[in-house]
N, C-alpha and C positions, 0 to 999 in steps of 0.2 A: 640507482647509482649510489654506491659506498661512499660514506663522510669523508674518508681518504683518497678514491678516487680522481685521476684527472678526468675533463671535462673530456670528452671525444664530439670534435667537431666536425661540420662537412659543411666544404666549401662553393658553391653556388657561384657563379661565374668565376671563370678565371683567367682576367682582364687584367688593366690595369691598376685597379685598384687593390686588387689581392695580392700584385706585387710588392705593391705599397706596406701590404699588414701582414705578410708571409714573414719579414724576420724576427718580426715581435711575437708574430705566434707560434712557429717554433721552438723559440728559447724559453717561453712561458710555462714553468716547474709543473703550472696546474691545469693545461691544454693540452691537448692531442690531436693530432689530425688524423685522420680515418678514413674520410670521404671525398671524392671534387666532383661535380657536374661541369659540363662546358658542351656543345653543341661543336665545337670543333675537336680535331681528332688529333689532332696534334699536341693541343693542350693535354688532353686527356693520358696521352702516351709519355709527354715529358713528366706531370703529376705523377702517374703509377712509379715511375722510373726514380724520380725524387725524393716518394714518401712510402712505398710500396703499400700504395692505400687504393682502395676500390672508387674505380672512375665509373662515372653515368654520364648517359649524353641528352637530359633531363634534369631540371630541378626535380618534379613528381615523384621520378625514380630513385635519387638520392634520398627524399625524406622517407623511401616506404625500409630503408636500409634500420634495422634494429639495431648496428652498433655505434648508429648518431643518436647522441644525447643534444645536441646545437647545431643551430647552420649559421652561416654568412652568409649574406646575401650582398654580394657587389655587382648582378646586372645592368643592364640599363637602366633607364628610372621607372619607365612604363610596365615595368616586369615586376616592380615589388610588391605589388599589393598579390598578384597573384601568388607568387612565389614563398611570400608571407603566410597567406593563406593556403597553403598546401602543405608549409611546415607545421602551424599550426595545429592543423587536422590529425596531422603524422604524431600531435603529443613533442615538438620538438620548440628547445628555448629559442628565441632568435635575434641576431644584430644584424639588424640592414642598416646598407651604405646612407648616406645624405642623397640628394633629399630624400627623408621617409616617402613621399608618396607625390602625386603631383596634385590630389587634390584633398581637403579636408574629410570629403565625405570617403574615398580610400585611407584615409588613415584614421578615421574612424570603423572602418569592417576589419582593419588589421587590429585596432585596441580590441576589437570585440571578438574575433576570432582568440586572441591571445587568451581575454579572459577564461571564453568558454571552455578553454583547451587546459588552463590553469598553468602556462608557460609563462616565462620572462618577457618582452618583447623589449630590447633594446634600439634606439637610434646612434651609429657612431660608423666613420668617425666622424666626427667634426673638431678643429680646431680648439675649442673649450675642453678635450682633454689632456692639450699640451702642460706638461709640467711647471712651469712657470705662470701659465692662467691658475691652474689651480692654487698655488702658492702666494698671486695675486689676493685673491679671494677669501683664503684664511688672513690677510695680514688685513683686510679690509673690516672681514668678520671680527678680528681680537679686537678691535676700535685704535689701535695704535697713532692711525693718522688722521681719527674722526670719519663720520658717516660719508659715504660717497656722493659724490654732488653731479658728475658726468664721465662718462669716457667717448673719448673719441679713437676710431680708427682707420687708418690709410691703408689701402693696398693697392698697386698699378706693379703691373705684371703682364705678362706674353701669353696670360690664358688663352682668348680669340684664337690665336695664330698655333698654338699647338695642333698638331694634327686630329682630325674630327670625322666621326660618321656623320653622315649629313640628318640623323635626329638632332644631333649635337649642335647645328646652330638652326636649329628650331623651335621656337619657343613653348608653342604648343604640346610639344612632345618631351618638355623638360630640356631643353638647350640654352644655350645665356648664363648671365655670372647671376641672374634671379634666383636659378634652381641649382645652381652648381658653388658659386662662390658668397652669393648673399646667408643663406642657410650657417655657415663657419662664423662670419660675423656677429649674426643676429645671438645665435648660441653664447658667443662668446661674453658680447652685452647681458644677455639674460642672465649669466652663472654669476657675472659681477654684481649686477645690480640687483638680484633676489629670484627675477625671474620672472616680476609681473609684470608686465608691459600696458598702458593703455592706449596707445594710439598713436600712428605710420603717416609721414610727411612725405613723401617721394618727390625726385625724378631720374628718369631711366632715359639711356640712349642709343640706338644700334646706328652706328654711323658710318658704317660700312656694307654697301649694298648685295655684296659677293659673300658676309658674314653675314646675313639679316636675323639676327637675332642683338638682346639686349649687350651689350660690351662693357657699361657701367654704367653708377647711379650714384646719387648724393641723396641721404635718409637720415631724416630726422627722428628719434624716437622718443618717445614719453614715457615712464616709470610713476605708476599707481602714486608712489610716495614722495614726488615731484624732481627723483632724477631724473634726469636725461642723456642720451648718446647722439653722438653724429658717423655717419656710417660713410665711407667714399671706398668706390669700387672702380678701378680703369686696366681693363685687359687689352690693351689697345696697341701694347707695346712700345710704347714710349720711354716714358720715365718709368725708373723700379724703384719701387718705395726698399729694397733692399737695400741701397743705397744708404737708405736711414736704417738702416738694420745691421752693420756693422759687414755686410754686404757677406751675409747668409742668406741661404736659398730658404723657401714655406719645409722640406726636410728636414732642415739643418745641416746643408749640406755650402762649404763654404765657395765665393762666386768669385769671376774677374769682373771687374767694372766697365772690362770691354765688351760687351754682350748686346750692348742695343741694339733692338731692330735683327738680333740671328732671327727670330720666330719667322719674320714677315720674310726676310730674302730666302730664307729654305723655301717656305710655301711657293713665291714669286716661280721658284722653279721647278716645281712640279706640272703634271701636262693636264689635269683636271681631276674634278672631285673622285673618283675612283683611283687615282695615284696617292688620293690625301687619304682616302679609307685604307689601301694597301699598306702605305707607311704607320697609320697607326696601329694595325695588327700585326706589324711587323717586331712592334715593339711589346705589343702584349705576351704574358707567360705563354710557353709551349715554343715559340718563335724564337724568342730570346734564350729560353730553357737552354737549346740548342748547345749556346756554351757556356752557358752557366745555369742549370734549373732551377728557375725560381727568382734568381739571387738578382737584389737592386741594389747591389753595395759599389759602387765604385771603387777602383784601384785607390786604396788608402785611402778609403773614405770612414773608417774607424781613428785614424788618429785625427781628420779633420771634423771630426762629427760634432754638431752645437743639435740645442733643444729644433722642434719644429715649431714653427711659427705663421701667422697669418698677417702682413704686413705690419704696421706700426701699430700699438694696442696704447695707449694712455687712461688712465682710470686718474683721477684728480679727486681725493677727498677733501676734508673741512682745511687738511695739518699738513698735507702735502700729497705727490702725484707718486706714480706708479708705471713702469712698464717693463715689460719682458727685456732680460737681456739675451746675450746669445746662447750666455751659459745660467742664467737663471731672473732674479728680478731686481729691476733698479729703484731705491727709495731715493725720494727727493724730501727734502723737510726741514726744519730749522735748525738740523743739526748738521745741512749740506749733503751731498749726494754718497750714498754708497750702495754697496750690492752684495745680493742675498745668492750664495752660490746654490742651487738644485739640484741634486744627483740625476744623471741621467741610465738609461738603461743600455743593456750592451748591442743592443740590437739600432739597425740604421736603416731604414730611420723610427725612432723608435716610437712605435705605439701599444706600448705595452698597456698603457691604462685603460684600454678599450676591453683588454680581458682579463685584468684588475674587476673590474669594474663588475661584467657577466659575471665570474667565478662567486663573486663577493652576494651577487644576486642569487644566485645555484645554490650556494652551500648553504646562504644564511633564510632563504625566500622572502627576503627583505624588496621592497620593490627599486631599481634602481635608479639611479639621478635621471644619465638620460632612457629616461622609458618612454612607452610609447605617449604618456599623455603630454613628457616635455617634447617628444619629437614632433608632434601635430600643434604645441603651443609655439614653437620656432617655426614651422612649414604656415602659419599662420598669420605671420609676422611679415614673415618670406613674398608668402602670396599678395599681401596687403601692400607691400613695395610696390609692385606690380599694378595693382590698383590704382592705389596712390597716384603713380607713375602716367596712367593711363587718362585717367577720371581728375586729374589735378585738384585732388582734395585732399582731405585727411583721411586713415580711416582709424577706426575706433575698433579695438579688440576686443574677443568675449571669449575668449578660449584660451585665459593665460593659466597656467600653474605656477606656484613658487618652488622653489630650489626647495628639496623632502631634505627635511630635518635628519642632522646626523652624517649627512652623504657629502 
């Protein structure tokens, strides 16, 4: 691939979560799309129709394609490590979804595949690429407000009750806010406070026996250099910590405050788990494509667009505190409150620093922030909740990495 070169990417499920990163990565001067895999046919027919790009109905077969230089990988969870592994083999860079893998020792054959193959292996997205976390981070780094001492963060939200394949509330199989929502937080914590974590407080709850999976948890965490985070997680549908968010959606996408409780009465009326499967692939690319391909932008949802966001984020240094606004970051400090405006990108919702991020990996073969050994140092943290949660003890991490200088 030429220094000047865009990236030519191929896209490995195309779910929901591709709809998610499809407008970022189209606008992106240094990506290209080329490639989609998806096992449904539908998909595959609105993609061609979209990008006039070469569909497979196969990961396997997308990575054996010579004019992918990257894939994406947003399948299921149980599908990454393979699917990792096959790009890998292929000589191909890679970002997979959150969670990296469901267990340590799969995101260890995916670091080692990466190596062996001498590719990038990135983790993303997760929440800790939102523009305002990272603008968090530099203002912590300059010492402006003094050394960080804790952050804590809220999120309560309608995950649960969103519509689900029935892996999705199974725990075992990567279902729960453990492997889906905890992962964004932890990340989040990690990029602030440096990165090295020493050891996982938990407790976890599934309190819903028709959802048996975890729903939320309350996580204490510990930082090598005696920070600390408190972490609260509730998909439960109740209260939205939006609310405290200037009542912006995790998008950036702006809400009524009349909303409680839609998640739970939609579901109430559906006629059983195969009506809930239905509806959620109704909403996946190829379904939706229909009339509009691809596209998750809602009617005027460019003039209403704010940063994305992962419920309340708070970071508290020596001098003063810290959080995400809608449009960038608020300082709190001796000189009273004001706020750091962030540019945002033109795309909605925008995840443009996810291939910031790869290109910056590609061009320069610099290794990236999130790569594969911070993605297994957060699935580690991740998992340890879970533990914690189970085992009602601490636990103690050995597999942390710090934030790579420069990034």
């Amino acid at each position: 691939m030429s220094a000047g070169a865009p990236i030519r990417i191929g896209i490995i499920g195309l779910g929901g979560a591709t709809g998610q990163m499809l407008p970022s990565l189209t606008r992106h001067p240094s990506m290209r799309i080329v490639a989609g895999a998806d096992p449904r046919r539908e998909a595959r027919d609105a993609f061609v129709a979209e990008f006039g790009a070469a569909a497979f109905d196969s990961a396997e077969a997308l990575c054996t394609s010579r004019d992918v230089d990257a894939v994406y990988i947003a399948t299921p969870h149980q599908l990454h490590r393979e699917n990792a592994l096959a790009a890998a083999a292929a000589g191909k860079h890679i970002v997979v979804e959150k969670p990296m893998a469901l267990s340590l020792e799969d995101c260890d054959a995916m670091i080692a595949a990466a190596g062996r193959a001498g590719v990038h292996l990135m983790v993303g997205h997760t929440h800790s690429f939102d523009p305002p976390i990272a603008k968090m981070r530099e203002i912590i780094l300059s010492g402006e407000i003094g050394p960080l001492a804790m952050v804590n963060s809220w999120s309560f939200s309608n995950f649960l009750y969103r519509p689900r394949r029935p892996e999705e509330l199974d725990t075992a199989r990567g279902g729960g806010v453990i492997y889906n929502q905890v992962p964004h937080q932890i990340d989040i914590v990690r990029l602030l406070g440096g990165g090295m974590l020493r050891s996982v407080r938990a407790m976890a709850w599934a309190h819903d026996p028709e959802r048996p999976t975890e729903g939320s948890h309350l996580t204490f965490l510990q930082f090598e250099d005696g920070a600390a985070a408190s972490l609260v997680f509730s998909g439960y549908d109740y209260f939205d910590s939006d609310e405290f968010h200037f009542w912006v959606g995790e998008s950036g996408e702006e809400k009524s405050p009349s909303g409680h409780g839609s998640a739970r009465m939609m579901l109430a009326n559906l006629a059983d788990p195969a009506a809930e499967a239905a509806l959620k692939t109704v909403r996946a690319y190829g379904k939706r494509a229909a009339s509009k391909a691809g596209s998750t932008r809602p009617s005027g949802a460019a003039e209403r667009a704010h940063h994305p966001h992962c419920g309340v984020t708070i970071a508290s240094c020596v001098l003063g505190d810290l959080r995400p606004s809608a449009d960038g970051v608020l300082i709190y400090d001796r000189k009273g409150r004001r706020e750091i405006v962030v540019p945002r990108g033109s795309a909605f919702p925008d995840k443009s620093a996810v291939w910031d991020e790869l290109c910056v990996a590609v061009k320069s073969g610099r290794e990236p922030l999130h790569s594969g050994r911070w993605g297994k140092a957060t699935m580690e943290a991740s998992i340890a909740v879970l533990t914690s949660a189970r085992e009602r003890r601490e636990v103690y991490l050995s597999h942390q990495v710090p934030v790579v200088p420069g990034c």
